[in-house]
C-alpha positions as CSV (number, residue, x, y, z in Angstrom):
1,X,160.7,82.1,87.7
2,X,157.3,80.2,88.4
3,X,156.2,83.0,90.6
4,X,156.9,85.6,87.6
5,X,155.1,83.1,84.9
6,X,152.1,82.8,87.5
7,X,152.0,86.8,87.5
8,X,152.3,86.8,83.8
9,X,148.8,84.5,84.1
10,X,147.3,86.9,86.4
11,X,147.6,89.8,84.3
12,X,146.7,88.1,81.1
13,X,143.5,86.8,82.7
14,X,143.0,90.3,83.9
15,X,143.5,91.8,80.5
16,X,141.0,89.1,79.0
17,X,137.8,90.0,81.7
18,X,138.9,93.2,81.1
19,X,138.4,93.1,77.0
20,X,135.2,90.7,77.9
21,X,133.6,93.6,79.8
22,X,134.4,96.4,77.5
23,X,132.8,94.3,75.2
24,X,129.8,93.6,76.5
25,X,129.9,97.5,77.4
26,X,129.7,98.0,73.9
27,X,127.1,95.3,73.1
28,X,124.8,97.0,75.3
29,X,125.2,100.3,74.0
30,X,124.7,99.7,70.2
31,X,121.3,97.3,71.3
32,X,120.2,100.1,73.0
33,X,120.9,102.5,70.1
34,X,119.1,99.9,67.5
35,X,116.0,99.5,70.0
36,X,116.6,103.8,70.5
37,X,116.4,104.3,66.3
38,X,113.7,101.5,66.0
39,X,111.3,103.4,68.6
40,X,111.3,106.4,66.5
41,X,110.3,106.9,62.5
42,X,113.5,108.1,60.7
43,X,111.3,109.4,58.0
44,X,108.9,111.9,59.8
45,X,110.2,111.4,63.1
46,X,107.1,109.5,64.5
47,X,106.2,107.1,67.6
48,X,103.4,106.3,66.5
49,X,104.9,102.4,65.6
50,X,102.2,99.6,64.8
51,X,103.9,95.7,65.2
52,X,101.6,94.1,61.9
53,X,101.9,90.1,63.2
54,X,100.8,88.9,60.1
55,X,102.9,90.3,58.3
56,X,106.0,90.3,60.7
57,X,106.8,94.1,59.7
58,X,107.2,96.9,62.0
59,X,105.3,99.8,60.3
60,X,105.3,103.7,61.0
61,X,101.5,104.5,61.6
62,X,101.8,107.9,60.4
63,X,103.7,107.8,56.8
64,X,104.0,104.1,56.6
65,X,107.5,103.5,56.4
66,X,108.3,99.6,57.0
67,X,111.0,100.0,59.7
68,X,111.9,96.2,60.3
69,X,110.8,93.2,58.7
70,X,110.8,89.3,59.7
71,X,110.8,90.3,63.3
72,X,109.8,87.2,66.0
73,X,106.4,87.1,67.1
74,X,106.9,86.5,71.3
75,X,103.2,85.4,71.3
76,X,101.6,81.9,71.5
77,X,102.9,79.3,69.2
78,X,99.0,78.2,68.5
79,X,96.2,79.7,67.2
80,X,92.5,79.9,68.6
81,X,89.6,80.5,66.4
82,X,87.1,80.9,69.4
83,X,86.7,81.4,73.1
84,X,86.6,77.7,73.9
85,X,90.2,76.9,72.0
86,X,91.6,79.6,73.7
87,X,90.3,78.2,77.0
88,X,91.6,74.9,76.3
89,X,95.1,76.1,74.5
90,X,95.9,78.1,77.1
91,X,98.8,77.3,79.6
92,X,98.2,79.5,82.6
93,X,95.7,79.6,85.4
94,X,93.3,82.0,86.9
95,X,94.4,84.8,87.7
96,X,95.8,86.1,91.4
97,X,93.0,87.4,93.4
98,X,92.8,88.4,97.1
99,X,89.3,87.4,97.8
100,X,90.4,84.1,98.5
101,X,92.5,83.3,101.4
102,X,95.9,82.0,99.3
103,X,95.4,84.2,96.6
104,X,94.2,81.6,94.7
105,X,98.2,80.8,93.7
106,X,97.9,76.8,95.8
107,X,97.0,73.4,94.3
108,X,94.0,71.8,94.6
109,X,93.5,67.9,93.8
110,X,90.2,67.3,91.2
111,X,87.5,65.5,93.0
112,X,86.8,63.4,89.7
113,X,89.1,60.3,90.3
114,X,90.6,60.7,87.1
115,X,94.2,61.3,85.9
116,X,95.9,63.8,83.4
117,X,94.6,62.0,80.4
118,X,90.9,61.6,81.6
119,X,91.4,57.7,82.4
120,X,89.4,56.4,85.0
121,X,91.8,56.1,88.8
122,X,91.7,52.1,89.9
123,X,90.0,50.7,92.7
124,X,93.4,50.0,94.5
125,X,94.6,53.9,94.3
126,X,91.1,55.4,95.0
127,X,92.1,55.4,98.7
128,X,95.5,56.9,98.5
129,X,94.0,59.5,96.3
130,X,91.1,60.6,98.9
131,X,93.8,60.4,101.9
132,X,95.6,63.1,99.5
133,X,92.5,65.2,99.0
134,X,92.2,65.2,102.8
135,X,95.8,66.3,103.5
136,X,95.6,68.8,100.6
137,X,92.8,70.5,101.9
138,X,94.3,70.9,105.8
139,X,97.8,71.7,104.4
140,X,95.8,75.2,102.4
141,X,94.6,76.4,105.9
142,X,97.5,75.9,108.2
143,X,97.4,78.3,111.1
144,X,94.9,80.2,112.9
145,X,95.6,83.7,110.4
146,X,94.7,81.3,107.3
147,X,92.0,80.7,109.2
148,X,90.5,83.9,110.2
149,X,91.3,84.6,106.4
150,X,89.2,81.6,105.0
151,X,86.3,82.1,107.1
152,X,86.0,85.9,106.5
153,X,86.8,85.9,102.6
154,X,84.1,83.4,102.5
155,X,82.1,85.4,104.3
156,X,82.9,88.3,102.3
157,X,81.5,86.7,99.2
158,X,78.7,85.8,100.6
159,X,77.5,89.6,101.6
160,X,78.7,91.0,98.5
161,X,76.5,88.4,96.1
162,X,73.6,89.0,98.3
163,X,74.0,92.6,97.7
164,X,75.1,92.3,94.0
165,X,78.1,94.4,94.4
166,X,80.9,94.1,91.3
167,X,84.4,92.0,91.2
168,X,86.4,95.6,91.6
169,X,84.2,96.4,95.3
170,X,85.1,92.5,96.7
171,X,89.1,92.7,95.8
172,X,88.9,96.3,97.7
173,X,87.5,94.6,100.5
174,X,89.2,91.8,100.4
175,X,92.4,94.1,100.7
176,X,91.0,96.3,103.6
177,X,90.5,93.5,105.8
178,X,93.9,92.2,105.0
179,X,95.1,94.9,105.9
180,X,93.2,95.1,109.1
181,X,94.5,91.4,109.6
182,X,98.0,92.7,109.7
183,X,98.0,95.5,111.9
184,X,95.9,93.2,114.2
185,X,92.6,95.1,114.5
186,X,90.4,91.7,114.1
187,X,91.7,90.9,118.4
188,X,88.5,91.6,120.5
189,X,86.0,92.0,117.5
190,X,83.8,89.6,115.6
191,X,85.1,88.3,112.3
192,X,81.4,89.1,110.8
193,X,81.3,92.8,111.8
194,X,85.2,93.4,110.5
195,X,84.3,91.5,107.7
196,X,80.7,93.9,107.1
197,X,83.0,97.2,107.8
198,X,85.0,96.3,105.3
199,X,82.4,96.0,102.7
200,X,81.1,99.2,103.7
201,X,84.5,100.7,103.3
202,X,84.8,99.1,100.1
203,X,81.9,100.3,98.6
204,X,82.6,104.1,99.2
205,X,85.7,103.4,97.9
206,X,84.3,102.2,94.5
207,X,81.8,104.5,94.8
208,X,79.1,102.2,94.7
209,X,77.1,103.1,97.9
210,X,75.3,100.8,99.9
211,X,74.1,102.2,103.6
212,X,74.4,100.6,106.9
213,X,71.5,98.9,107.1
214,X,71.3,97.2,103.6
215,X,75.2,95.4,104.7
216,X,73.1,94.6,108.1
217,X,70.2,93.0,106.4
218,X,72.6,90.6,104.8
219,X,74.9,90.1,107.6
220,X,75.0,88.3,111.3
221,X,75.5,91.5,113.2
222,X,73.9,95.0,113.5
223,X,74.7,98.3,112.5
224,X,75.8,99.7,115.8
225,X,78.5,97.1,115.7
226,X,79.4,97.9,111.8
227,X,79.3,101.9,112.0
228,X,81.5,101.3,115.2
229,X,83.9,99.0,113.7
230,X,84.1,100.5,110.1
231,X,84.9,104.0,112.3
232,X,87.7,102.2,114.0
233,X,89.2,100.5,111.1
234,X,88.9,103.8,108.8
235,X,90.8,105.5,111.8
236,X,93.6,103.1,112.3
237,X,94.0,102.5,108.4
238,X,94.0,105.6,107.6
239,X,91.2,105.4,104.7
240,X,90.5,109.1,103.7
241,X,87.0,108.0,102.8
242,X,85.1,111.4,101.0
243,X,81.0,111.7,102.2
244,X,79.0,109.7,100.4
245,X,77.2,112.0,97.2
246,X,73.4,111.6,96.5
247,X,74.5,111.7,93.1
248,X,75.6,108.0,93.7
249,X,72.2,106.6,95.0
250,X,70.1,108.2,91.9
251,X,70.8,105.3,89.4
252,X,70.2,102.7,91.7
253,X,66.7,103.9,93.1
254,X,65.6,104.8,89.3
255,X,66.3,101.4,88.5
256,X,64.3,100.4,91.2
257,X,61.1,102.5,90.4
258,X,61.7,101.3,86.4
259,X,62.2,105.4,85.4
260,X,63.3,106.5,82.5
261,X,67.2,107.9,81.5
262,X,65.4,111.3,81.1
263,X,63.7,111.5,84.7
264,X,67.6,110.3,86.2
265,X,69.2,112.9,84.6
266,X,66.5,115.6,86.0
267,X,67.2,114.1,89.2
268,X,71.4,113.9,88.8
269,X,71.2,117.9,87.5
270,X,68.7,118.9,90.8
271,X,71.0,117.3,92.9
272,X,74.3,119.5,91.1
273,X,72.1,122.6,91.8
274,X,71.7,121.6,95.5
275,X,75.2,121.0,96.1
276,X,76.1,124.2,94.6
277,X,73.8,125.7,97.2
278,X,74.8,123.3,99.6
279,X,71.5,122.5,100.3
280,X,73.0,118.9,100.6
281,X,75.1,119.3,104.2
282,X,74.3,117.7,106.7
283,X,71.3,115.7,105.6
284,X,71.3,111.9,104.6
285,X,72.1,111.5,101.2
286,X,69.6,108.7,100.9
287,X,67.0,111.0,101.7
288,X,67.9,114.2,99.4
289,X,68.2,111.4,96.3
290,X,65.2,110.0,97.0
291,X,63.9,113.8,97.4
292,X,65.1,114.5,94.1
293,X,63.9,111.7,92.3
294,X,60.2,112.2,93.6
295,X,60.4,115.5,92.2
296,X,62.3,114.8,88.8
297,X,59.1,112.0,88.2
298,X,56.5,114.7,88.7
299,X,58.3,116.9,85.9
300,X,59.1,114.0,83.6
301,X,55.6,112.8,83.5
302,X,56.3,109.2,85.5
303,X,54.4,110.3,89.1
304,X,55.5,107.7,91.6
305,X,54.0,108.0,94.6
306,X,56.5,108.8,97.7
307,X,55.6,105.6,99.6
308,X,57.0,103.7,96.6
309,X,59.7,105.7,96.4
310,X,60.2,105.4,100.2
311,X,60.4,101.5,100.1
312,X,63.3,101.7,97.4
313,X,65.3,104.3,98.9
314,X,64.5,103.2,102.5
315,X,63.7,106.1,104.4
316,X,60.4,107.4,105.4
317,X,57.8,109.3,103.7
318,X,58.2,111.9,106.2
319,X,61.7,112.4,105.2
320,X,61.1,112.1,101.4
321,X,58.2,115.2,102.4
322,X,60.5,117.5,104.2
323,X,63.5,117.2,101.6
324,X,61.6,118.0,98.7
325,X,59.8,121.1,99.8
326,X,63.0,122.1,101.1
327,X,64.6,121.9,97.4
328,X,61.6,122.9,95.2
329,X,61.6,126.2,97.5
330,X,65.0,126.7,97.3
331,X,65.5,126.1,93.5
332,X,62.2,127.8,92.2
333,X,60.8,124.3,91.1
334,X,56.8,124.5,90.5
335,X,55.5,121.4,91.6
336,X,51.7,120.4,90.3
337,X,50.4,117.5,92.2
């Protein structure tokens, strides 16, 4: 008899998880039917649907129809009237980035001995605290890969503000030599000239062009080592890297000779009629820009000189000479100088 009354048990429990499930089956089903009906306007049919805060309505954009009312507001439970009370109401940290070694996501003790109230750390603990700080800052960089990381992010940085390259070009490179770090391409080679092939990687990635030799201006090695080390870590990556357009250079070198939007845009559409041509193949895109640009401020009225315009595109005059009588032939342009 007990054995029958523990079966009986059994099957009522069964019957019960069973019921549970079914329910929550069903729960399930009609939320998503409710969230389903909600993301469409029953009156037109719209999904056009605008959340009004303020008001805690959910209102049809198109016809207006007030779909839900007193909804919750998941935001902040404060309010900021400026940038400086949202900095200082604000419960998160800086954001992840990968241009420094942790991705910025470890703790760091203040060097201000003070504690979380702003008082002033005693005498007797001012000790402990540094011998904290100390162990802090070994415990970030713990083996040799941290290492390598630390010292070439930092590195990193340091080329990229010299050159005054954007956030978007140093998180790229910041990634590519990651990723070189992990297939274990760094064994062998310098940590400066992976670290400067990388940056040069980056940059035609973003399409913000810098050539060799302006990265080996502002690095430690030279730009046999880069173009042979940014070959072998394209190759092994597997960066499908386009050629660099001359396009690309224009703004930049205007900017440098102070020309005007007009005498850029001359020089962008001279450039579009050369690649159509393909006038632009094999030859240095530094040199066809700075080609085009010498001839756009001859037409626009803003004569520069093609030693100035030499020194900001760095190549020689010689090269600036040859390009543009090549295009002004091949296009028709009359030149007056």
């Amino acid at each position: 008899m007990a054995e029958v009354e523990k079966l009986k048990q059994l099957q009522m429990q069964r019957e019960a998880l069973r019921k549970r499930g079914e329910q929550q089956v069903k729960e399930k089903e009609k939320k998503r039917t409710e969230e389903s009906v909600q993301s469409v306007c029953p009156e037109c049919g719209s999904r056009q649907l605008v959340q009004d805060y303020e008001r805690a309505e959910l209102v049809c954009q198109n016809c207006g129809l007030v779909l839900d009312e007193e909804f919750i507001d998941r935001g902040p439970e404060w309010r900021a009237f400026d940038h400086d009370q949202r900095m200082k109401r604000s419960r998160v940290g800086a954001p992840m980035t990968f241009t420094i070694h942790d991705k910025g996501l470890s703790t760091m003790i203040d060097w201000r001995n003070r504690d979380s109230y702003g008082r002033a750390i005693s005498s007797k603990n001012r000790a402990q605290l540094y011998r904290l700080r100390k162990w802090q800052r070994r415990i970030r960089v713990s083996n040799a890969t941290e290492r390598n990381l630390a010292f070439a992010l930092s590195e990193l940085d340091r080329m990229a503000s010299a050159l005054g390259l954007p956030r978007n070009v140093r998180e790229t490179a910041a990634v590519v030599y990651r990723d070189a770090v992990d297939k274990n391409l760094i064994r062998g080679r310098s940590i400066e000239g992976v670290a400067a092939a990388a940056l040069y990687a980056a940059c035609r990635q973003c399409s913000v062009p810098r050539t060799l030799d302006e990265i080996a201006e502002v690095s430690r090695v030279s730009r046999k080592e880069i173009g042979r080390t940014y070959r072998f870590i394209s190759r092994e990556l597997g960066l499908k890297l386009l050629p660099t357009s001359p396009i690309d250079y224009v703004p930049r070198f205007c900017s440098g000779l102070s020309l005007k939007g007009e005498v850029q845009s001359r020089a962008v559409e001279i450039l579009r009629q050369a690649g159509e041509r393909e006038l632009t193949s094999g030859r240095g895109p530094t040199g066809v820009a700075a080609a085009a640009i010498y001839i756009s401020s001859i037409l626009g009225g803003e004569r520069r000189t093609q030693r100035e315009v030499a020194e900001v595109a760095g190549v020689t005059e010689v090269t600036i000479r040859n390009r543009y009588k090549e295009l002004a032939e091949k296009l028709d342009i009359e030149i007056i100088l």
